[in-house]
N, C-alpha and C positions, 0 to 999 in steps of 0.2 A: 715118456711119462705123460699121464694122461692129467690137464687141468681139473679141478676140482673147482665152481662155481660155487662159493658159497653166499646163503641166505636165510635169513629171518624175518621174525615177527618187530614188531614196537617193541615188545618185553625183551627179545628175545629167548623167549622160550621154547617157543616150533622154529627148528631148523632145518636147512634141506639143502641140497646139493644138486649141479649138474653137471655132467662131463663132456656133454655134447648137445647144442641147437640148433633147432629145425631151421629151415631157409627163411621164415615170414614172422616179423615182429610188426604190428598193427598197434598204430593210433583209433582207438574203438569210441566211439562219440554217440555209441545207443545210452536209451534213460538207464535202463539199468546195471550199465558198468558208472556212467554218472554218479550213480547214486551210492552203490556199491564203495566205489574208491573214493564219492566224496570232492570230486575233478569234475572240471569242465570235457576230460576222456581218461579215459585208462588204458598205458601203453601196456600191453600184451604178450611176449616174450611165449615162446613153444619149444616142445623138449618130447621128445618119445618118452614113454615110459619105461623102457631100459636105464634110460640115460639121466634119469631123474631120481632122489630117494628123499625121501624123510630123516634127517637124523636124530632130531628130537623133538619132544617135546606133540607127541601125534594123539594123546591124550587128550592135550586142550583143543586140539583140532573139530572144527564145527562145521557143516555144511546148512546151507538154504540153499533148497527147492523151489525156484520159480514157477509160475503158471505153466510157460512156455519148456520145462523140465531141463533147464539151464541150472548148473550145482557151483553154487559158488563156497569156497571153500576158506574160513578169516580164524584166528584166533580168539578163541573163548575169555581169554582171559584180557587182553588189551584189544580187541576189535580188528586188528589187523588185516587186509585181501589178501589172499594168497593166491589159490589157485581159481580156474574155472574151468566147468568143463559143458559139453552141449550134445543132449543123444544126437543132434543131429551132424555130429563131426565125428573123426577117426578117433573110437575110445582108446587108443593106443596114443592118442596123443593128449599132453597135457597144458593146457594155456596158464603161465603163470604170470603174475605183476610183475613186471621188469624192475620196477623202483625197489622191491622188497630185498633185492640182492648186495650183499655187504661187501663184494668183491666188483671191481669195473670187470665188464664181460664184454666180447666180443661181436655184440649185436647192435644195431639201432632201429627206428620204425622205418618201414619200407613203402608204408601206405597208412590212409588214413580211412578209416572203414566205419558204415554207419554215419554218413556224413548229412544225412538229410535229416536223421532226427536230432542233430547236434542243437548247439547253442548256437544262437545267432549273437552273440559277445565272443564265442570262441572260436570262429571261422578259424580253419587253418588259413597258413599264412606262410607257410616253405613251399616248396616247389616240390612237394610228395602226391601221388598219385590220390587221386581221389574217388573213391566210390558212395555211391547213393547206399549202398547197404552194404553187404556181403561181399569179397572179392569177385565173387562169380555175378554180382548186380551190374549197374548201369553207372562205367568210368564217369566223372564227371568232370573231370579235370586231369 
């Protein structure tokens, strides 16, 4: 029998589920997950789009367009983050907020990413792999 991950908004009103996660959950420490989540980073959680549904509530569903063509995806009606997504990654895959899941899941961050435009109050402080930007950037730890 296959688990069901389930997830929500603040309202609870957009819901969504997942059956299966990708290999890489990121501590993301760029301005714009920042600012987005509202956090010193936002952990990141990845799902193919198979594996992924909406179950409700996809009405209130809103996206913003960054500069950078980055779609970040929150609830209309209580502000909530959901998903993101980036032309420049697999559009078959889907980055979602880990925290927004109402079920404990099977993942944690494996890395911490965008680490150079972080906070200097929120340096990481675990012993997680560290990149200057991007996984594919400059390890820095």
């Amino acid at each position: 029998m296959t688990k069901h991950y389930r997830g929500s908004c603040l309202c609870g009103k957009i819901r969504f589920e997942v059956d299966r996660f990708a290999p890489q959950t990121g501590n993301c420490h760029c301005s714009m997950c920042r600012k987005f989540h509202g956090a010193a980073f936002a952990t990141i959680a990845e799902a193919r789009s198979q594996h992924f549904r909406w179950t409700a509530g996809t009405d209130l569903l809103k996206g913003f367009t960054a500069d950078n063509g980055t779609i970040r995806r929150f609830c209309s009606n209580c502000g909530s983050s959901l998903t993101f997504a980036s032309p420049a990654a697999d559009p078959d895959l889907i980055e979602i907020a880990l925290a927004c899941f109402d079920d404990e899941v099977p993942v944690k961050p494996d890395a911490h990413i965008y680490v150079a435009s972080g906070l200097q109050w929120a340096q990481p402080q675990d012993d997680l792999p560290q990149y200057e930007n991007g996984r594919d950037s400059k390890r820095i730890k």
